[in-house]
N, C-alpha and C positions, 0 to 999 in steps of 0.2 A: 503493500500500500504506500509507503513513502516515496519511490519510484513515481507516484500521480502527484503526489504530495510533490514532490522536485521540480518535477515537469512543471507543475501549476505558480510555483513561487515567480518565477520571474513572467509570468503572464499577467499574473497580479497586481505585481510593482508596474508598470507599464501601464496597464489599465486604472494603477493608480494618476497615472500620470493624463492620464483620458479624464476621468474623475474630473480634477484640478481644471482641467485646460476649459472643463464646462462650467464649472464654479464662475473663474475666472470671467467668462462672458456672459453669465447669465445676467451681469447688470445691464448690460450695451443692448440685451436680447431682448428685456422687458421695459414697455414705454409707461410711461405718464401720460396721459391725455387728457386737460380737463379735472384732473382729481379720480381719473381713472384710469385703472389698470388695465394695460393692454399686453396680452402676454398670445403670442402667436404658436397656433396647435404644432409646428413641428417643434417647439421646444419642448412641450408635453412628450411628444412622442421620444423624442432624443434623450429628458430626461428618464423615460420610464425605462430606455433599452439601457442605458448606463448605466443603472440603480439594479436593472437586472440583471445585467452579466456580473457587475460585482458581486453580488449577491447571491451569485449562482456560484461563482468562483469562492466564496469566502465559505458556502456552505460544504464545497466539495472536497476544500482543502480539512474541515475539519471531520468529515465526515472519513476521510482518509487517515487524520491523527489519530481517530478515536478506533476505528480498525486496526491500527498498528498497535494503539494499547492491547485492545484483547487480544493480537495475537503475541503481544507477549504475557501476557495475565497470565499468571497460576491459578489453573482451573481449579486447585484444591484451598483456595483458600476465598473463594465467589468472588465478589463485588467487592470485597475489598482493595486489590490491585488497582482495579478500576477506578474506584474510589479516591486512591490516592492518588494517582494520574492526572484525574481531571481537577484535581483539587490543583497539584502544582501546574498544570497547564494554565488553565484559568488565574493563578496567581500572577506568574510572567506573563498573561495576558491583560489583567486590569492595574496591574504598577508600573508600569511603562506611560497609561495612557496618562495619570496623574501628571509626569512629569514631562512627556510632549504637550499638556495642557500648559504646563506651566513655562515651557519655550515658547509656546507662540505669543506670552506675553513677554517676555523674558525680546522677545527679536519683533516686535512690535515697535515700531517709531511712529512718535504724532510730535505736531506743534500747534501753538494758537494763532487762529487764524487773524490778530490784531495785536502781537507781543511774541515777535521774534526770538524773543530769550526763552520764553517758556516752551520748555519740551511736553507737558501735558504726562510727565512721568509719573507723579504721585494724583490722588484725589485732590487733594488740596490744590497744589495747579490746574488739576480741571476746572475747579469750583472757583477761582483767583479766575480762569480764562473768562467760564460764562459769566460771570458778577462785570467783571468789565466789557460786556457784549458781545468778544468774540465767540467763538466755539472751535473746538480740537479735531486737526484733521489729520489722518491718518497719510506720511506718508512712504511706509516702507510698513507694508503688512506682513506681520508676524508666519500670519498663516504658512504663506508662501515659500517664506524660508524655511519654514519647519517641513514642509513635504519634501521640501529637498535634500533635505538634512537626513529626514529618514527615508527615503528612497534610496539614496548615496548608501547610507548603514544597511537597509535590507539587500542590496545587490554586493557589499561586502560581507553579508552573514550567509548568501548564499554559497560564494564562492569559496569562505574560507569552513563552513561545514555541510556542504554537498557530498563529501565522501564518508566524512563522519557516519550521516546517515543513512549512506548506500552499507557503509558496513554493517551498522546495525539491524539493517532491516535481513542479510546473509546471514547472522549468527541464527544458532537454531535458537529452538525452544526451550532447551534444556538449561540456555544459558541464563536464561530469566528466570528457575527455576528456584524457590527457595527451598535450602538443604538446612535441615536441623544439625547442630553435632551430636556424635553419639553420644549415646547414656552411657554412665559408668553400670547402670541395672538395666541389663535387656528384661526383665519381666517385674510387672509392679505386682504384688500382693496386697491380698485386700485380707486385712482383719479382721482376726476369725473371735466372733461375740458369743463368749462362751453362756452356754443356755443353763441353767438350771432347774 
């Protein structure tokens, strides 16, 4: 299963990059007119394919991790291999997101649009910008460099554990297997409750 899983990584990052580029133009793509909104059906359509294939792709990639778990699980011990699988999969999955959240403010730049000096970095600058009538404009958006950033990292996580994983997925079953060590008592006794 990793083998789909490999295949699929760098299809992803790239269709991340599809993602973006629609981001990107959706503001240029929807008008104003009048105090209404004018949004043209091939953007519907465009974005529903692009929300689709990612989401087709993000489903197949995990659907593939989660089959490599059970073929490596120890059937004698159920759902708990599994269990803890998904536990640390899902971990390196949601703490990462925290702190890509916290780059795209971290590589966000703004200024006011009436007070040159003011970078609009703290609230308090913001609240100083709009009290003297300007307002903060954005311009070096966080976002953008973050996708880059981790795009650049996933197409380095590919290349430098692609084989990692091709090996992993070759070892047998045996090798995920957990082995107790011997007892010092091959036969346990059970205590004999003498009857009166």
């Amino acid at each position: 299963p990793m083998s789909y899983y490999l295949k699929m990584t760098p299809i992803r990052l790239v269709w991340g990059i599809v993602y973006v580029t629609l981001i990107y133009f959706t503001p240029s793509l929807i008008h104003l007119d009048n105090a209404e909104v004018s949004v043209p059906v091939y953007y519907y359509l465009t974005l529903g394919f692009v929300y689709f294939i990612n989401d087709m792709l993000s489903f197949l990639m995990l659907l593939t991790l989660f089959s490599f778990f059970y073929q490596i699980s120890d059937s004698r011990f159920g759902g708990t291999y599994m269990t803890l699988f998904n536990t640390l999969y899902f971990l390196g999955w949601f703490l990462p997101n925290t702190l890509v959240l916290k780059l795209v403010d971290i590589t966000t730049f703004s200024k006011c649009s009436n007070d040159a000096q003011n970078l609009c970095s703290t609230p308090n600058l913001t609240s100083m910008c709009n009290k003297n009538g300007g307002s903060c404009s954005v311009y070096v958006d966080g976002y953008y460099i973050t996708i880059a950033v981790c795009t650049v990292i996933g197409f380095v996580w590919y290349c430098v554990f692609k084989n990692t994983l091709k090996r992993y997925q070759t070892l047998s079953r045996t090798h995920w297997m957990v082995y107790a060590k011997p007892s010092d008592i091959d036969e346990v006794h059970e205590p004999c409750i003498a009857s009166s």
